[in-house]
C-alpha positions in Angstrom: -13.9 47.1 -8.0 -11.0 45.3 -7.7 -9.4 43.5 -4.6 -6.0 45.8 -4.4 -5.7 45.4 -0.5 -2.3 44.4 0.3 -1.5 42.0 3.6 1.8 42.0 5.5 3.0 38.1 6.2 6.1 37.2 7.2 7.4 40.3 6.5 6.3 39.9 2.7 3.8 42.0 1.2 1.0 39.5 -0.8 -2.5 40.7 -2.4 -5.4 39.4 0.0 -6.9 38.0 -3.6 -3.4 35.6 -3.2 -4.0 34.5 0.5 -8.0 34.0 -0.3 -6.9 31.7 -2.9 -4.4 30.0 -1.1 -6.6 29.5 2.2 -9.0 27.9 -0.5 -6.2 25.6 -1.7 -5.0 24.3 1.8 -8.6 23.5 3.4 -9.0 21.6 -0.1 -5.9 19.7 0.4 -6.2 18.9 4.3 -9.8 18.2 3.8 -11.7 17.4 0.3 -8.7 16.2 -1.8 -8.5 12.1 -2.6 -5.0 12.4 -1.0 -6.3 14.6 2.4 -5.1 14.6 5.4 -7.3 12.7 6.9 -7.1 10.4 4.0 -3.7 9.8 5.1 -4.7 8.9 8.8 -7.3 6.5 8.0 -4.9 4.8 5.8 -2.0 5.0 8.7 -4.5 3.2 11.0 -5.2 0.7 8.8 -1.3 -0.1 8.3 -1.2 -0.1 12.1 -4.3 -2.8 12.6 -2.7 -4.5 9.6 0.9 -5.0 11.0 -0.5 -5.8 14.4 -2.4 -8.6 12.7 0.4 -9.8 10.8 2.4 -10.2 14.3 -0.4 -11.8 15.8 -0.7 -15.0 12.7 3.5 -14.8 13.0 3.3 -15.9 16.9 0.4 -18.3 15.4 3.1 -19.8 12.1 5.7 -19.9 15.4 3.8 -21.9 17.6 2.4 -24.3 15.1 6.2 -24.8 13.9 7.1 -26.0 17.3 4.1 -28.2 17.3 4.7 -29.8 14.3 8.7 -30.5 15.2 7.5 -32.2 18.4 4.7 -34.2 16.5 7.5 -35.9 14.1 8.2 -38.4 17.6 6.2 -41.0 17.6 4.9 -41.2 21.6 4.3 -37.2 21.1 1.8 -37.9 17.9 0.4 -41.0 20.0 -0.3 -38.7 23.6 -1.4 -35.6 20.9 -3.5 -37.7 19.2 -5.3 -39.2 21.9 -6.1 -35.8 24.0 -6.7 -33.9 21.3 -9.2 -36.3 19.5 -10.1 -39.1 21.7 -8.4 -41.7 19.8 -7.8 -45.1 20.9 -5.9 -48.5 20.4 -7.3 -51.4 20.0 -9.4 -53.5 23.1 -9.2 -50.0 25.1 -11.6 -48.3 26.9 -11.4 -44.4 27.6 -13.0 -42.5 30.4 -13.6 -38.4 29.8 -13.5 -36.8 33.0 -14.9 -33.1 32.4 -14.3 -30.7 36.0 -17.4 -28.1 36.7 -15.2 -24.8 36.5 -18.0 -22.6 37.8 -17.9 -22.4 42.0 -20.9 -21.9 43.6 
């Protein structure tokens, strides 16, 4: 017994055996194929995280630019290089002050 039912779509008449097979195709191609769907939105999000991490190290390339231009004076390397490691001349004497941030 053969499948000689005829469906109305669109205004076109198709043999159900052709929409079976084509139902079959799609949920394979949304679903179960390498390239899916869903595939495709994983991927998307990972472009998304990607790009947003590529902004974030710009900003970072940016603001160590800015530091490095203002490090090329002399007094700026001196006052960086003292709060930022602790350095010291010669015959000097520092005094670390730390605040207690946490109010009780």
């Amino acid at each position: 017994m053969k499948f000689n039912k005829k469906i109305k779509v669109l205004g076109i008449t198709i043999g159900i055996s052709y929409v079976l097979i084509l139902t079959v195709y799609v949920i394979w191609m949304l679903f179960f194929d390498g390239n899916s769907y869903i595939r495709h939105k994983e991927f998307n999000n990972d472009i998304r995280e990607l790009e947003t991490w590529i902004k974030y190290h710009e900003k970072k390339i940016a603001k160590d630019k800015e530091t490095i231009e203002k490090l090329k004076d002399s007094l700026e390397l001196e006052r960086f290089a003292r709060e930022k490691y602790l350095m010291k001349k010669k015959n000097e004497d520092i005094y670390i002050i730390e605040f207690d941030t946490i109010k009780k």
